[in-house]
N, C-alpha and C positions, 0 to 999 in steps of 0.2 A: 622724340620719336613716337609722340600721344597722338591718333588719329582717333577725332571722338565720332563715337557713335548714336548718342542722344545726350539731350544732356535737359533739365528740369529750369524751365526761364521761370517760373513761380515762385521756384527757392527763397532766390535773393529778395526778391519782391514782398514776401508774405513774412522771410525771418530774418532775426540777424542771425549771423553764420560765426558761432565763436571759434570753431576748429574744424579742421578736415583730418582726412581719414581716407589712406587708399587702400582699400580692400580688392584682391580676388573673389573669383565667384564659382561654386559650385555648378558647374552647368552636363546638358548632356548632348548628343549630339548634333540630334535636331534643333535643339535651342541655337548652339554654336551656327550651323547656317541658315537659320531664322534670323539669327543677329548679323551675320555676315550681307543679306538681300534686307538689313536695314528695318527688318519689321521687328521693331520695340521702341515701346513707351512706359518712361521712367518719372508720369509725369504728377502720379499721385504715391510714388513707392516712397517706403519710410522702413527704417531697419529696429530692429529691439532683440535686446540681451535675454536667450531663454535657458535655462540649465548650461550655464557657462559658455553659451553658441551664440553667433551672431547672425541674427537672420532677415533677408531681404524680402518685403512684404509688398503685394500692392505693382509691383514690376509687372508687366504684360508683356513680354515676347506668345508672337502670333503661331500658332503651329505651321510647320514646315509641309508645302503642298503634297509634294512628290513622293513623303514619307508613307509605310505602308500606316494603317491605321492599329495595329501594335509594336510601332515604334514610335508613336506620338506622345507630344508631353501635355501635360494640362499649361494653359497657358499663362493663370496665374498662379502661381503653385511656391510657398516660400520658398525661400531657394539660400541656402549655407554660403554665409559668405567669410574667406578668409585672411584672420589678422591673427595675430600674437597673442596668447594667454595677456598678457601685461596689459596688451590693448583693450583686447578685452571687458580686463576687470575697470581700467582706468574710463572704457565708455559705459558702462553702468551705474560707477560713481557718479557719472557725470548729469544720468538720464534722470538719477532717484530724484534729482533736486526737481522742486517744483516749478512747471514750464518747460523744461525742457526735452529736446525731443531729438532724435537721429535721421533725418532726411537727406533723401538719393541726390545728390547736385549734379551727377553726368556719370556718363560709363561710353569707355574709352579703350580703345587695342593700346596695351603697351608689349612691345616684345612678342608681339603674335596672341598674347593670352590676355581675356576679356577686363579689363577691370573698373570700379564703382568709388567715384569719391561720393565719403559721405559726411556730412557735417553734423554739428553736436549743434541746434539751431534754439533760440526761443522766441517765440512769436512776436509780430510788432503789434503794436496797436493800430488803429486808423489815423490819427493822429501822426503819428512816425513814419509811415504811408507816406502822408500826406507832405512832410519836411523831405524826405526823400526824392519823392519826386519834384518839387520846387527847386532842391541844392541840383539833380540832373539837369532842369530847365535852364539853370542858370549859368553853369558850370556849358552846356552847350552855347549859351550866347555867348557866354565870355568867349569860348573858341570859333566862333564865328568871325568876334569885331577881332580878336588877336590876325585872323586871317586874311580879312580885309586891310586891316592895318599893314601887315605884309606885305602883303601884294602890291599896295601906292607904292611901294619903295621901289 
């Protein structure tokens, strides 16, 4: 019942993705239908642990036209995102180790209320890049000739 709203195609491409994480997000009105008319880009946001808060950085929802101009939000402005103490503290431990890092993978309506998976990710190198994209090449021929093969039958 997840209708997504944006979602980061870079992610997967730039890291490997060890864990997700689906967070709530602090938001306020005008952001809520900024996000509903589709203007946000999630496509350089990345989250970090600061005095025990999890915070969403880098996010870009666009300000809302029709708003007076003090009710407007800045439009990239960090923004509280919510999980569990436990979570928390377990994505911290997680971020200390070196390389690794907390990036936005999509944000999505569930239940009417806005919300951000975010993965615990560490960088590929070009090399891993590089195998990645070959195994996709491949992995699409294979389901080509599988299809073709099909079909004669």
């Amino acid at each position: 019942m997840s209708d997504e709203i944006s979602k980061n195609r870079k992610a997967r491409h730039e890291y490997h993705i060890l864990e997700t994480y689906e967070a709530g997000m602090e938001l306020k009105g005008t952001e809520v239908k900024s996000i509903r008319a589709g203007k946000v880009n999630i496509a350089d946001s990345f989250a970090r642990v600061e005095k025990g808060q999890l915070f969403l950085y880098g996010c870009d929802i666009q300000p809302w036209e029709t708003a007076g101009s003090w009710f407007q939000h800045q439009s990239r402005r960090p923004r509280r995102l919510l999980v569990h103490k436990s979570e928390i503290l377990k994505l911290d431990l997680q971020t200390s180790q070196k390389g690794c890092t907390l990036v936005c993978l999509r944000m999505y309506w569930h239940n009417r209320k806005v919300k951000v998976e975010i993965g615990v990710a560490k960088g590929k190198t070009h090399t891993d890049k590089r195998h990645a994209l070959k195994d996709q090449v491949e992995k699409r021929e294979a389901q080509r000739e599988m299809s073709r093969f099909n079909k004669g039958r």
